[in-house]
C-alpha positions in Angstrom: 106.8 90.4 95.7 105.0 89.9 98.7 101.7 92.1 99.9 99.1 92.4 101.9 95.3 93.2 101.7 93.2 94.1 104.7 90.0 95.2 105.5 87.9 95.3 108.2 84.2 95.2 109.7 82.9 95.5 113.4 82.4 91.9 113.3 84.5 90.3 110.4 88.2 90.8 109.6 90.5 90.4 106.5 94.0 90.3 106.0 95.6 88.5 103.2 99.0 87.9 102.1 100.1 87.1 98.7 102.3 86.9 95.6 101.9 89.4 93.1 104.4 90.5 90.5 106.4 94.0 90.4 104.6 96.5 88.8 100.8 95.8 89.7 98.4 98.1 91.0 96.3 98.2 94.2 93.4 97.8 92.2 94.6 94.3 90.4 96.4 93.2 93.9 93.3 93.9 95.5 91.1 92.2 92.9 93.5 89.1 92.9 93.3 89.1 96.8 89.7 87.7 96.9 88.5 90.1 99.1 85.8 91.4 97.1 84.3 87.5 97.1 84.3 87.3 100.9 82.8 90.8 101.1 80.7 91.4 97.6 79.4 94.9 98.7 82.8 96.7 98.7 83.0 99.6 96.0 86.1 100.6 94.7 84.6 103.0 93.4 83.4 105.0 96.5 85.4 103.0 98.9 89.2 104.8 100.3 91.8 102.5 99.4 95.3 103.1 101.6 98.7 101.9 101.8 99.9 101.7 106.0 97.4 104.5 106.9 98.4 106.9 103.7 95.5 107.3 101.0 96.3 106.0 97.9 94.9 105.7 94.2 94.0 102.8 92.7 96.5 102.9 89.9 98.9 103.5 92.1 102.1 100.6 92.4 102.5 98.5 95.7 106.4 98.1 96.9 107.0 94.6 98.6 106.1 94.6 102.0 103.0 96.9 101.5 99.9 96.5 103.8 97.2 97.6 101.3 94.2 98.7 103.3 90.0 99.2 102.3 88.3 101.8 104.2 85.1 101.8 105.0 82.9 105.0 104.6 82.5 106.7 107.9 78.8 107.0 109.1 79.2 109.8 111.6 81.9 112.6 111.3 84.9 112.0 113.9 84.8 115.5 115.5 81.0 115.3 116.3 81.0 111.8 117.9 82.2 113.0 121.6 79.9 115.6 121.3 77.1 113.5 120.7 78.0 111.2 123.3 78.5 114.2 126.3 74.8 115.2 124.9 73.4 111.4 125.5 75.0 111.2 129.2 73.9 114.3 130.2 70.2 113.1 129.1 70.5 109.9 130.8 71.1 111.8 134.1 
């Protein structure tokens, strides 16, 4: 079956198609990928792994078609960033 792996950096993109068979797990497609060559500090165990936007577990099995997805930890929490933003402009003035 037919997969994807993707992962993605400000500056550097992956996403890479390939031929597993039924039955693997996101962990193996993902090691079989290469991905963790072309970016050696990725941590499966701390990093969010995701199929189409949906957490996932590692053990958990792909279906064909499945866009399996990295996440990177976030370095500022979502809901403060605006905030923090209406707080510089307001200094720059």
């Amino acid at each position: 079956m037919q997969i994807s792996v993707a992962y993605s950096e400000p500056n550097d993109q992956a996403w890479i198609t390939l031929e597993v068979p039924e039955g693997i797990t996101v962990q193996e497609a993902i090691q079989r990928s290469g991905i963790l060559e072309r970016f050696p500090h990725i941590n499966l165990a701390t990093c969010k792994v995701g199929i189409f936007g949906k957490l996932t577990r590692l053990d958990a099995h792909p279906q064909p078609g499945d866009r399996i997805e990295i996440y990177r930890p976030l370095i500022a929490d979502p809901k403060t960033v605006p905030r923090r933003r209406a707080i510089a402009h307001d200094e720059e003035e």
